[in-house]
VEXDREN-2710 file (C-alpha; in Angstrom, 1 decimal):
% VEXDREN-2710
k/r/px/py/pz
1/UNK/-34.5/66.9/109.3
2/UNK/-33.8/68.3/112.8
3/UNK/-36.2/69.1/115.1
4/UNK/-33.4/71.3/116.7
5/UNK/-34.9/74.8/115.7
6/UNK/-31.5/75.9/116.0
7/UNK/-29.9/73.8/112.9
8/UNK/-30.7/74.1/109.3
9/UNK/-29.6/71.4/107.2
10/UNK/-29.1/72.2/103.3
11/UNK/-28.7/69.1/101.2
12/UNK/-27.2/69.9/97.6
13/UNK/-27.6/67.3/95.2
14/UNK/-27.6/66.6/91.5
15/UNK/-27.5/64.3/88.8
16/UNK/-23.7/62.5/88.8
17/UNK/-21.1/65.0/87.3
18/UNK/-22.9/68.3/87.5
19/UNK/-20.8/70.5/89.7
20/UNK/-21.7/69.8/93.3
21/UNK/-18.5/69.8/95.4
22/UNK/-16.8/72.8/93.2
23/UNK/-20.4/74.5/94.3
24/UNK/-20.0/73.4/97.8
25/UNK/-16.4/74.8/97.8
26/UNK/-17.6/77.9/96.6
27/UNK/-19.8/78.4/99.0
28/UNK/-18.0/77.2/102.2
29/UNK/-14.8/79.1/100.8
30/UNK/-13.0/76.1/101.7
31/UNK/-11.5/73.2/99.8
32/UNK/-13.6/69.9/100.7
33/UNK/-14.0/66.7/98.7
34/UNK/-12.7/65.9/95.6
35/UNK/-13.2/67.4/92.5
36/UNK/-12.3/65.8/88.8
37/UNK/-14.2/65.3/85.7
38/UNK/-15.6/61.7/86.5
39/UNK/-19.0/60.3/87.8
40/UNK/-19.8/59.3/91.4
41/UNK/-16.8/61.4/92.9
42/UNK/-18.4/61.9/96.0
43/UNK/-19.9/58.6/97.4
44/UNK/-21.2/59.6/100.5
45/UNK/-23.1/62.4/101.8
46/UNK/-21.1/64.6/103.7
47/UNK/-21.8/67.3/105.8
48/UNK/-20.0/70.8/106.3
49/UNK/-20.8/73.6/108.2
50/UNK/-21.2/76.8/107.1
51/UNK/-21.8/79.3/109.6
52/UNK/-22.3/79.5/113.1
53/UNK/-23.2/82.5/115.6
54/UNK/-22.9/83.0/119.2
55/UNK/-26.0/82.1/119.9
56/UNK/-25.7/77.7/119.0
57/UNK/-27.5/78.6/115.7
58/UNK/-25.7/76.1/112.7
59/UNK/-26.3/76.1/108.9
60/UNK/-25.0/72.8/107.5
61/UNK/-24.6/71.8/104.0
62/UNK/-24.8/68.3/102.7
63/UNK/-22.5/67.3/100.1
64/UNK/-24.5/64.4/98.3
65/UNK/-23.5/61.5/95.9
66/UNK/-24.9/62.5/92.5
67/UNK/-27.8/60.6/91.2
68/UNK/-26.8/58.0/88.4
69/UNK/-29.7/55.9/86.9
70/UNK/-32.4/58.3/87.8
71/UNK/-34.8/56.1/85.9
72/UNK/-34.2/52.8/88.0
73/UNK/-33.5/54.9/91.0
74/UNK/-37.1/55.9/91.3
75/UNK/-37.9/52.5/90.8
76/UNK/-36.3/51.7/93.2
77/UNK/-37.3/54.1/95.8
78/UNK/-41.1/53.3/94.8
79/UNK/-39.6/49.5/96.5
80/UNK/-38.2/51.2/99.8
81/UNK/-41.0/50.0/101.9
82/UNK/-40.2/46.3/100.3
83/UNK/-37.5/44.4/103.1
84/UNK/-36.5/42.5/99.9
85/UNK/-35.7/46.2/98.0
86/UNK/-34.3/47.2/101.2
87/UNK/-31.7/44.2/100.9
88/UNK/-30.8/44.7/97.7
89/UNK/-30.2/48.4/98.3
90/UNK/-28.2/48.7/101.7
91/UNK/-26.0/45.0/101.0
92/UNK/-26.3/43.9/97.8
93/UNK/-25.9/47.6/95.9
94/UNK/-23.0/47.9/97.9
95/UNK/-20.6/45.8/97.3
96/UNK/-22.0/45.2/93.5
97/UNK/-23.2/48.3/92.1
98/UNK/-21.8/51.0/94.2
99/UNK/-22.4/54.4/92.1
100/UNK/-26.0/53.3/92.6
101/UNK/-25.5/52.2/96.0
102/UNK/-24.0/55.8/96.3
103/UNK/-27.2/57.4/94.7
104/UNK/-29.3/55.8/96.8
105/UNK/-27.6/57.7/100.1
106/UNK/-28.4/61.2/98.4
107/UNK/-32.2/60.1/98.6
108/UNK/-31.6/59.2/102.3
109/UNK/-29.5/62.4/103.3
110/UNK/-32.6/64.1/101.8
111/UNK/-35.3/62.3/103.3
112/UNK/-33.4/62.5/106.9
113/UNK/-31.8/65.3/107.3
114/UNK/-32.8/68.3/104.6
115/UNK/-34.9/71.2/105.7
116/UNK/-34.1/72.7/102.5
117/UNK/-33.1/70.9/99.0
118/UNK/-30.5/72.7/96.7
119/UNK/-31.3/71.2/93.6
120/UNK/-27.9/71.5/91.0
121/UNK/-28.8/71.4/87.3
122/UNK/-26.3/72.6/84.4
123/UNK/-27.8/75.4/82.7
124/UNK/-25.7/74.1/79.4
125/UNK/-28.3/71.9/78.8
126/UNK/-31.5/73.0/77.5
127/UNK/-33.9/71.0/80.4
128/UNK/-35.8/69.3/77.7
129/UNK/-33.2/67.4/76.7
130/UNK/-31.8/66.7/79.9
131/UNK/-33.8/63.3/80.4
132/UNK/-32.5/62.5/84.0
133/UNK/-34.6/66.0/85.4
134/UNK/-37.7/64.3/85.2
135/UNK/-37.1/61.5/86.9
136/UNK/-35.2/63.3/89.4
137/UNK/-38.2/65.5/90.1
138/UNK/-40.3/62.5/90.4
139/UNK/-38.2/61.2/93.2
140/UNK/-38.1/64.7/95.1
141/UNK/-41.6/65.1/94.6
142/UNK/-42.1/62.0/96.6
143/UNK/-39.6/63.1/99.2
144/UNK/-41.6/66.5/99.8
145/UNK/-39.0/68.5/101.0
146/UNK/-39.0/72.2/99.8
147/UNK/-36.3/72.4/97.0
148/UNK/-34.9/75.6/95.0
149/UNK/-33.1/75.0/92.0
150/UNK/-29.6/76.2/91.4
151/UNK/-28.4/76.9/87.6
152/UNK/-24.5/75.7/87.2
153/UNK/-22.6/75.6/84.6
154/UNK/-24.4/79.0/82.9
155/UNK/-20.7/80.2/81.6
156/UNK/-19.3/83.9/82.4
157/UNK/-21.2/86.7/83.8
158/UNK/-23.7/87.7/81.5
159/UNK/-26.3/90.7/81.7
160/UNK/-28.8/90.2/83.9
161/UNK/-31.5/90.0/81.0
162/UNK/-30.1/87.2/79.9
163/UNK/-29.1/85.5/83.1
164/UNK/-32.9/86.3/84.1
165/UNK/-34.3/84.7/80.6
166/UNK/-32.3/81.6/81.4
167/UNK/-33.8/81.4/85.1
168/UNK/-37.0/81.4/83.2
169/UNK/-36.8/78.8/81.0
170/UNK/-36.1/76.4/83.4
171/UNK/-39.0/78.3/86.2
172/UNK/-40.7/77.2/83.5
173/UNK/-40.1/73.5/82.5
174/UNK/-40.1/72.7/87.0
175/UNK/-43.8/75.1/87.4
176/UNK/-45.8/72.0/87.6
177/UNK/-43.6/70.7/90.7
178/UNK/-45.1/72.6/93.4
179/UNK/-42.4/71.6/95.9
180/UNK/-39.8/73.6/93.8
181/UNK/-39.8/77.6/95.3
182/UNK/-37.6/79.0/93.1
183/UNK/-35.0/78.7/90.1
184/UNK/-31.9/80.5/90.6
185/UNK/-28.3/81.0/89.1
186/UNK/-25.7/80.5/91.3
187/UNK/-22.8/79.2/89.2
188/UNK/-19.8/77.6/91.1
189/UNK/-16.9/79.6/89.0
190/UNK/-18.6/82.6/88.3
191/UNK/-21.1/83.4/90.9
192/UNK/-20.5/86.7/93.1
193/UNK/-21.1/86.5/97.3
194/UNK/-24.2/88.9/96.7
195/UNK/-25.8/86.2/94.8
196/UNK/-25.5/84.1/98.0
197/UNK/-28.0/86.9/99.4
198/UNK/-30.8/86.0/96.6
199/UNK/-30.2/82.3/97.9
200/UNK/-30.6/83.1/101.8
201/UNK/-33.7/84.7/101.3
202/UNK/-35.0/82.1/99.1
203/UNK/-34.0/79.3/101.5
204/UNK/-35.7/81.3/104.3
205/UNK/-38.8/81.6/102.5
206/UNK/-38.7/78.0/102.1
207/UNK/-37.7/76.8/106.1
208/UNK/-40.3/75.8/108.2
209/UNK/-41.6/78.6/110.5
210/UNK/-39.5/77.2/113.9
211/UNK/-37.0/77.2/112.1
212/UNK/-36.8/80.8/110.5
213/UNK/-35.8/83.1/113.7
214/UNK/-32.0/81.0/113.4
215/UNK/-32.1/81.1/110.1
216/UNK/-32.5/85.0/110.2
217/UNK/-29.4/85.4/113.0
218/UNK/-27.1/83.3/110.6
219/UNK/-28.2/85.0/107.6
220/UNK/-26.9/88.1/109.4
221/UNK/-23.8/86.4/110.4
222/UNK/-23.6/85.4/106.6
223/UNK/-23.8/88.7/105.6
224/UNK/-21.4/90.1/108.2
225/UNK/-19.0/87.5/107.1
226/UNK/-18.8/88.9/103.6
227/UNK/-18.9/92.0/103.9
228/UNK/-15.8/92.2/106.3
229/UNK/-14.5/90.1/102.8
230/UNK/-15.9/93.0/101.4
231/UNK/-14.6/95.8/103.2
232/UNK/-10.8/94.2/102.9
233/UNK/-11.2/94.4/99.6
234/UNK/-12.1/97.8/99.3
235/UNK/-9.1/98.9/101.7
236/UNK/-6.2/96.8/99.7
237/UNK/-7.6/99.0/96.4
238/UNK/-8.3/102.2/97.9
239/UNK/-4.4/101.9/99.6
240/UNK/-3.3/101.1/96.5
241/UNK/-4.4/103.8/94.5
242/UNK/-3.8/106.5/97.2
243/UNK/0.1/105.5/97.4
244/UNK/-0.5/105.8/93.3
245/UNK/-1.8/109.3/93.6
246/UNK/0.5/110.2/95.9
247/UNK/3.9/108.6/94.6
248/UNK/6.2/111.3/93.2
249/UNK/9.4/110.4/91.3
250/UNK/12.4/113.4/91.3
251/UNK/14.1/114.1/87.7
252/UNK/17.6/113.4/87.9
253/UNK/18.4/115.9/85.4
254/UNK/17.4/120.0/85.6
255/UNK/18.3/123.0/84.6
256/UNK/17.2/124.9/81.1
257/UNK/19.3/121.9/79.3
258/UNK/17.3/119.6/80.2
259/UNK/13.8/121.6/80.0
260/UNK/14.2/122.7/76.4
261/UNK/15.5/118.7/76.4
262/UNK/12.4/118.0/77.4
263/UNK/10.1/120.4/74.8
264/UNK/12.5/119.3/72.0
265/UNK/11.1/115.7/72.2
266/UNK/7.7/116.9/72.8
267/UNK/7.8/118.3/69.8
268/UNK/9.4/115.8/67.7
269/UNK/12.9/117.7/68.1
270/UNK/16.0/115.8/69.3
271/UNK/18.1/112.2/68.9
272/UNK/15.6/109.7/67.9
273/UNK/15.5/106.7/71.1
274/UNK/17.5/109.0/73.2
275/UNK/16.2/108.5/76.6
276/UNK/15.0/111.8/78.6
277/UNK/15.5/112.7/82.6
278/UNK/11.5/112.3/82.4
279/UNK/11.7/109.2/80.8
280/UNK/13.6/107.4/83.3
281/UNK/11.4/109.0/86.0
282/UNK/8.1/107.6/84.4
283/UNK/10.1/104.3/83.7
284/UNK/11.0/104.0/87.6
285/UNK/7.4/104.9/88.4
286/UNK/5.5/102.6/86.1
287/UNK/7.5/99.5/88.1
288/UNK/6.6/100.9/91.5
289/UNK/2.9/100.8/89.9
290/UNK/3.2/97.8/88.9
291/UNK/4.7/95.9/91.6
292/UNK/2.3/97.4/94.1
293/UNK/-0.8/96.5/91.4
294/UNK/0.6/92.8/91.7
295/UNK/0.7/93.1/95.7
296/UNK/-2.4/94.6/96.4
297/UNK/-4.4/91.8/94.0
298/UNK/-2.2/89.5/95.8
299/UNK/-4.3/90.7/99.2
300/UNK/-7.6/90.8/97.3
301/UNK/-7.2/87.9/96.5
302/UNK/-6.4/86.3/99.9
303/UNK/-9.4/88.3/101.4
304/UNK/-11.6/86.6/99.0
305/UNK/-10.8/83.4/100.1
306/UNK/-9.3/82.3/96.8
307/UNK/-5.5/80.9/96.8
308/UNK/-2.9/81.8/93.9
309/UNK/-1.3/84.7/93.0
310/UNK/-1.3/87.8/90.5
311/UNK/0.4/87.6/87.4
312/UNK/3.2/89.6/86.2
313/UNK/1.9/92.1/84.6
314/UNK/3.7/94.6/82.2
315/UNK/2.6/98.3/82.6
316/UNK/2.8/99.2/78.9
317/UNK/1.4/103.2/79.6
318/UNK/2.3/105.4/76.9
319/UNK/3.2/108.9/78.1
320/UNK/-0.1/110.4/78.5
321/UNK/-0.2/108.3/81.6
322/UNK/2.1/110.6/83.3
323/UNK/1.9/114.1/84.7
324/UNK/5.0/116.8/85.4
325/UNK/5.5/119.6/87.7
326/UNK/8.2/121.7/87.1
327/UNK/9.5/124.2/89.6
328/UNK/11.1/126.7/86.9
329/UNK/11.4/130.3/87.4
330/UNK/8.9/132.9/86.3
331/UNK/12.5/133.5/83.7
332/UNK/12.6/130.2/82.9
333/UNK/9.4/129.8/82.3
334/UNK/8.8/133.0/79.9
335/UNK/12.1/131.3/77.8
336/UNK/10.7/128.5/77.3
337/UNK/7.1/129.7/76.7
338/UNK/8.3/132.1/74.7
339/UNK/10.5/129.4/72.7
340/UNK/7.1/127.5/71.5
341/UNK/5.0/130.7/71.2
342/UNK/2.6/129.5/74.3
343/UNK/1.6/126.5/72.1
344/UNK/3.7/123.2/73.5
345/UNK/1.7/120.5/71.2
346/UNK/1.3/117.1/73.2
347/UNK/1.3/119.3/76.4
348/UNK/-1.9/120.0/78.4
349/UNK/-1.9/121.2/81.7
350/UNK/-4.1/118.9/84.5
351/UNK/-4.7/121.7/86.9
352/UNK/-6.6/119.3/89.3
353/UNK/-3.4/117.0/89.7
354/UNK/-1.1/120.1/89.6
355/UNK/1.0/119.3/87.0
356/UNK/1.3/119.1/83.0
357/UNK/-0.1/116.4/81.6
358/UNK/1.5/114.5/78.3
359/UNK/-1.3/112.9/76.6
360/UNK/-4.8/112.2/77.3
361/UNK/-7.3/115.5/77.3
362/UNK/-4.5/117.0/75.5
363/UNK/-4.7/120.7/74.6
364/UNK/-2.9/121.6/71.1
365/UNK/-1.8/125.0/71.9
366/UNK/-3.3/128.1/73.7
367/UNK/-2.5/127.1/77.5
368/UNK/0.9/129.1/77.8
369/UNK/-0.5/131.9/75.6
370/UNK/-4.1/132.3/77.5
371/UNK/-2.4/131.9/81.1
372/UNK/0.9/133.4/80.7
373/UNK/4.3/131.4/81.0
374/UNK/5.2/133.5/83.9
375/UNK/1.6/133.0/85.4
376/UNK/1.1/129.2/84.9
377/UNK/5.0/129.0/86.8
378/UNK/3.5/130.8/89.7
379/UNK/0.5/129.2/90.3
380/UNK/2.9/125.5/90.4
381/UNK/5.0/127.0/92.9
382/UNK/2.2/128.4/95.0
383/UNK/0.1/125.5/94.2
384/UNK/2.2/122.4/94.6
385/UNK/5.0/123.9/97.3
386/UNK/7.3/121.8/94.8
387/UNK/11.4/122.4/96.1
388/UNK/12.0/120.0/93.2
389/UNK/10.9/119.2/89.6
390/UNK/8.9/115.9/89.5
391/UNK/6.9/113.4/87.8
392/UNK/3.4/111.9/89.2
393/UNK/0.6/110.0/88.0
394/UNK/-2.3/112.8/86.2
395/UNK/-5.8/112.9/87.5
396/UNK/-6.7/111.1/84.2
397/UNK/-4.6/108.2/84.5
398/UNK/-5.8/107.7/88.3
399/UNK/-9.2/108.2/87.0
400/UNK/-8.2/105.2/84.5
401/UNK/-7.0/103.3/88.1
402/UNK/-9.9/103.8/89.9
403/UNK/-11.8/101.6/87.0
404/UNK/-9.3/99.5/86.6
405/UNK/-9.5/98.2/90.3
406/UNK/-13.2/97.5/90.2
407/UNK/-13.2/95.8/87.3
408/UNK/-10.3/94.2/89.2
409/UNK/-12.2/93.5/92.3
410/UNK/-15.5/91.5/90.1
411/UNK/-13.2/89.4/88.4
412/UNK/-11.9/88.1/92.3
413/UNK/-15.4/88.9/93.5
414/UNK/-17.1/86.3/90.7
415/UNK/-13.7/83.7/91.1
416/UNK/-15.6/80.5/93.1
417/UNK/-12.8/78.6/95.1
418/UNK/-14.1/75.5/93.3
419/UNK/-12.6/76.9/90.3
420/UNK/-8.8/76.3/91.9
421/UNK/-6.4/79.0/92.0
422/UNK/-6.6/82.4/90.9
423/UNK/-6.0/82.5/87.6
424/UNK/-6.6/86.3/85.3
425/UNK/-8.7/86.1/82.2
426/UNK/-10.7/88.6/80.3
427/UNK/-13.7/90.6/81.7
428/UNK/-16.9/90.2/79.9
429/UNK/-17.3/93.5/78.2
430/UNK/-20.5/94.4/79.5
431/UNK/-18.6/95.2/82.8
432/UNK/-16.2/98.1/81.3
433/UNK/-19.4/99.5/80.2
434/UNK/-21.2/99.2/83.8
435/UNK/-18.0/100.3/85.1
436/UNK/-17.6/103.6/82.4
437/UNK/-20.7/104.2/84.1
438/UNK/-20.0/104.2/87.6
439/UNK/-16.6/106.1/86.9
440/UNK/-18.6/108.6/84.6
441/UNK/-21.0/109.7/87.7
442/UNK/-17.8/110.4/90.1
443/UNK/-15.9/112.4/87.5
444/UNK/-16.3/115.3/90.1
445/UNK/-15.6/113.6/93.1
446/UNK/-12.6/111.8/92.0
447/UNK/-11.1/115.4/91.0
448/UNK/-11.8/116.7/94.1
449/UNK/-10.0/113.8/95.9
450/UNK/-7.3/114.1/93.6
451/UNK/-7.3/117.9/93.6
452/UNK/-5.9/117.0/98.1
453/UNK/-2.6/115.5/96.5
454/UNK/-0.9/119.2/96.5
455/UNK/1.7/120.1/99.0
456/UNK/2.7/116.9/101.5
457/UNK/0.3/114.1/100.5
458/UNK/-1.3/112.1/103.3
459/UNK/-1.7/108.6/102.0
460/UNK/-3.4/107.0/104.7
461/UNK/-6.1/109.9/105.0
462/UNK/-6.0/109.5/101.4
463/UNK/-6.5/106.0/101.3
464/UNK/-10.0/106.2/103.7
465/UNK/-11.3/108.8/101.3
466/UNK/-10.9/106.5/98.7
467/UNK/-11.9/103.1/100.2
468/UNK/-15.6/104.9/101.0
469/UNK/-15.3/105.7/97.4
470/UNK/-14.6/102.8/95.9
471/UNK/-17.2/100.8/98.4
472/UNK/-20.2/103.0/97.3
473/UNK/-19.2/102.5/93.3
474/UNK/-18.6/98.8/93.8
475/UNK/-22.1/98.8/95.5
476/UNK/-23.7/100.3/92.7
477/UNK/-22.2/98.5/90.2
478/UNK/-23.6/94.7/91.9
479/UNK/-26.7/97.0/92.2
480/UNK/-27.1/97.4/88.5
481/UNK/-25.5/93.5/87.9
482/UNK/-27.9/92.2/90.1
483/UNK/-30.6/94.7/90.8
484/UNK/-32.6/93.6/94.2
485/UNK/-29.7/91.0/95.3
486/UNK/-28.3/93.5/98.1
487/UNK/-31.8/93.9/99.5
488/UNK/-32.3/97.6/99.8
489/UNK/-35.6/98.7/100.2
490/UNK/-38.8/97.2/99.4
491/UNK/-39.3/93.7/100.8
492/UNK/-36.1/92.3/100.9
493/UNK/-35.6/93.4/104.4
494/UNK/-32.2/94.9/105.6
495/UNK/-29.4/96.2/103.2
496/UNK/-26.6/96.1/103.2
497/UNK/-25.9/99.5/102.8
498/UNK/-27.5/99.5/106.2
499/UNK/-24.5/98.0/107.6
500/UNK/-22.3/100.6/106.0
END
């Protein structure tokens, strides 16, 4: 341990094969060591920094050998005072036994240099079958250094009653070692950066008191690190879906042809697979969507940083995804209201994005007949300013966006870097709910933002609107995935909505 008040040294260590470099990568954001599926990968204790301020205030992390034979390794240790055990250990371990040669420099790195032991176990196992914890406790025990346990391997993100339950049971089985000062998950592939929070303040806790006024100014430089992670994120999405709400696609075909075109195949009428003007519109900008969805996680990705890139992914949106403005005479209008009796089935009209709406929230009949034909024409052209009939995104579908990207962002969020490249996979369908939640509250909010699209969108003001939205939802939504873990209020000292 240093006596420099102005380093902390963090030594993470486990039994052989548990996870620690893919944890150390993870939380460095950087690759380091090696990782494969094999024992005794890492054979000597390595150390990395993790953060340093202005002010010469370091936080190291100690990348450790895994312990092997925990059994004889305590025996062993009990010997260290013994010159003969200290032979056999430092020359004759070696050269002939090196993975317990290897072992033996974890139990040094601790005794020398730890302030603070991170203490890797695998959640998969139920820690009264894992034999090896015992002895491993035994050994820290005799150490004495202040450890916290860190639960790996506990699978995808899970509901925090159950993540919680599983911190228990092993709070439990390590309550009579009173050197341990907490049990906590922090799994190397599916932990998220406000988790590292919950660590820092358990670690500080845990720090000698000379120590704890650098530990503090990191801990802010921590935090400031992320959330300028954080905040990139929130600016690649909230661009993204204000150049969605704002893209606009011209028909290349007008006139009455194509308008009663149009309400022939909304109503079923017409050459079956026959393409319409609109159809090659929403066609045209589905792949805009799509390539700019790709991009953008591209960025979030980077900003995380995680290496790899988005998938290809097929926007298969069926036609309720789309709204139309028309610019039609009042005439033209009263035609072709007047040709459906004020009832065009499939057709609702999406007054807060300004345009008709095929699909979702659907009206069957009534809107043309309640507003007028000639009226609901007006209030477009007064409305939208529209020179030109066109095809944008509806409030519903942008709605549908807006979830979409933060369930986006706490897949990238939970990706650790230990894990390798970015790869997409399912979300765990707790989130969508969590997420219907969020989305649910801003119903009203989100209209209103969509409701500014009319006349000459402004897609950056657009996109600042919508990157404060999109921070205080994501916010909320770790908030109710980790309740406490951003540190608002109470005695968790400074949020970090206080940064905000």
């Amino acid at each position: 341990m240093s006596e420099d008040p102005r380093r902390i040294e963090l030594s993470l260590i486990s039994h052989t094969n548990i996870g620690k470099t893919t944890l150390a990568r993870t939380l460095l954001g950087r690759d380091i060591g090696e990782v494969r599926d094999a024992a005794h990968v890492t054979d000597l204790a390595e150390p990395h920094t993790m953060i340093e301020d202005a002010e010469g205030d370091v936080l190291r992390l100690w990348d450790t050998p895994g312990f092997g034979d925990s059994a004889r390794l305590a025996k062993r240790f009990a010997q260290s005072g013994n010159p003969i055990g200290w032979f056999l250990s430092e020359v004759w371990d070696r050269w002939r036994d090196r993975p317990f040669w290897s072992s033996q420099q974890a139990l040094k790195n601790v005794r020398s240099e730890a302030d603070v032991v991170l203490y890797l176990v695998s959640a998969a196992e139920d820690p009264r079958d894992a034999g090896y914890v015992a002895a491993e406790m035994q050994i820290l025990e005799w150490i004495g250094k202040p450890a916290i346990v860190l639960l790996n391997q506990v699978g995808e993100p899970r509901p925090r009653a159950e993540e919680h339950a599983e911190e228990e049971r092993w709070r439990s089985h390590v309550a009579r070692y009173g050197f341990v000062r907490d049990v906590l998950a922090l799994d190397a592939f599916a932990r998220a950066w406000v988790q590292e929070f919950v660590l820092m303040r358990a670690v500080a806790k845990a720090l000698p008191e000379a120590k704890r006024a650098a530990f503090e100014r990191l801990t802010a430089a921590w935090q400031a690190k992320r959330m300028g992670e954080f905040e990139a994120s929130m600016a690649a999405l909230g661009g993204q879906l204000a150049r969605a709400a704002c893209d606009r696609e011209p028909l290349d075909e007008t006139g009455m042809k194509a308008a009663l075109r149009e309400v022939g195949a909304a109503l079923g009428i017409g050459r079956n697979g026959e393409a319409t003007a609109k159809d090659r519109a929403m066609q045209r900008l589905a792949e805009r969507l799509d390539a700019d969805i790709r991009a953008t996680t591209d960025r979030l990705i980077a900003a995380n940083g995680l290496e790899g890139r988005a998938a290809s992914d097929v926007l298969a949106r069926l036609a309720g995804d789309f709204a139309v403005t028309e610019r039609m005479s009042e005439g033209k209008a009263a035609v072709v209201g007047g040709l459906v009796s004020g009832a065009l089935s499939g057709l609702a009209a999406d007054v807060a994005a300004g345009g008709l709406t095929l699909g979702a929230g659907m009206l069957t009949g009534g809107l043309l007949g309640a507003l007028g034909a000639a009226g609901l024409a007006r209030g477009y052209n007064l409305v939208r300013g529209a020179k030109e009939t066109t095809v944008c995104w509806s409030g519903e579908f942008l709605d549908g966006l807006f979830a979409s990207a933060l369930l986006r962002y706490l897949a990238v969020a939970h990706y650790g870097r230990g894990r390798g490249e970015w790869q997409a996979a399912e979300y765990p369908p707790f989130w969508r709910q969590e997420v219907a939640k969020v989305v649910d509250a801003r119903r009203g909010a989100l209209a209103a933002i969509w409701s500014e699209r009319a006349g000459d969108c402004d897609t950056a003001q657009l996109a600042g609107v919508l990157q404060r939205e999109l921070a205080a939802a994501a916010l909320d939504l770790f908030e109710q995935l980790y309740p406490g873990a951003l540190g608002i209020g109470g005695d968790q000292g400074s949020g970090i909505r206080d940064q905000d």
